[in-house]
C-alpha positions as CSV (number, residue, x, y, z in Angstrom):
1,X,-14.6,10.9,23.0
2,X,-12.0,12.8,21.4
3,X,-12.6,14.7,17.7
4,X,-10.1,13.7,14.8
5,X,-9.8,15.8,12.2
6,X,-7.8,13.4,9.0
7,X,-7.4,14.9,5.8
8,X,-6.7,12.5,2.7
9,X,-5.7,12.7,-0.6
10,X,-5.9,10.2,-3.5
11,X,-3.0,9.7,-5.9
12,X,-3.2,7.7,-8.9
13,X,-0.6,5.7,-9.5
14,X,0.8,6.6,-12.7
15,X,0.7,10.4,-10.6
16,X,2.6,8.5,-8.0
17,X,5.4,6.9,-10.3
18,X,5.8,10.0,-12.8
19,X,7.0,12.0,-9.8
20,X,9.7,9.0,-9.1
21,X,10.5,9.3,-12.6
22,X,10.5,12.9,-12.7
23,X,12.6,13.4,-10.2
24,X,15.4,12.0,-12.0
25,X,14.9,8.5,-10.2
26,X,15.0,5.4,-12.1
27,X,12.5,3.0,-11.4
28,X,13.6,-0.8,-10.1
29,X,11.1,-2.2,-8.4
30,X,7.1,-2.4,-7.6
31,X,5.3,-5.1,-6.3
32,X,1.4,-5.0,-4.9
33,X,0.5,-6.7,-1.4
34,X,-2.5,-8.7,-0.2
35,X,-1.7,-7.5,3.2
36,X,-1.7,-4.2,5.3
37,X,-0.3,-3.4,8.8
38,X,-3.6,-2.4,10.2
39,X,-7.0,-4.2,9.6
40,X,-8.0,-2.0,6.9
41,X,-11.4,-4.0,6.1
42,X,-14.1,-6.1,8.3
43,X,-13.0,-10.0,8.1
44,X,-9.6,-9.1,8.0
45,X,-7.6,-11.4,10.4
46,X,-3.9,-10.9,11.7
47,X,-1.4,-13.2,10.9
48,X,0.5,-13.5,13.6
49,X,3.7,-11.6,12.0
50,X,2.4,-8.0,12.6
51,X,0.3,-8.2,9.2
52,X,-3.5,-8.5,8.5
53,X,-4.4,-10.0,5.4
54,X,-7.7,-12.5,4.4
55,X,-8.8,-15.9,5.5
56,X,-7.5,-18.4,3.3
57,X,-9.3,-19.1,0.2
58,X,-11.0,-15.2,0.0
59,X,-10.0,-13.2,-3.4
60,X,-6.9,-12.0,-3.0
61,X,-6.5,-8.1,-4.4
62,X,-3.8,-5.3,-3.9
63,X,-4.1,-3.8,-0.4
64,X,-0.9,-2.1,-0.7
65,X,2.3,-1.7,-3.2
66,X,6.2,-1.4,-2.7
67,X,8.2,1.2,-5.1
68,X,11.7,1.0,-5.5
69,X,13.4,3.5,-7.2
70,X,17.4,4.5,-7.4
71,X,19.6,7.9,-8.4
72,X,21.3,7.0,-11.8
């Protein structure tokens, strides 16, 4: 077996969209998605189009968002 060392850090996401803002972006876009590229939880199941999501009829909640943002 092979040792991983991960580090992590958690961002808020009014942290997360002040930097866009401060940065002198403007902000277009943000949606949140039931889905993730990996299966992130147990009874996750993939969907066939390189997404993992829920069975059908489980609560859906955010697994992952989408930020657009564009230089005025």
């Amino acid at each position: 077996a092979r040792d991983t060392v991960s580090y992590e850090w958690a961002h808020g996401l009014a942290e997360l969209l002040d930097a866009v803002v401060s940065a002198g972006l403007r902000l277009t876009g943000f949606v949140e998605h039931d889905v993730t590229p990996w299966p992130r939880f147990p009874g996750m199941v993939d969907r066939g189009d390189g997404w993992w999501g829920w069975l059908e009829g489980a609560p859906r909640f955010p697994l992952l968002f989408s930020v657009r943002a564009e230089k005025p």
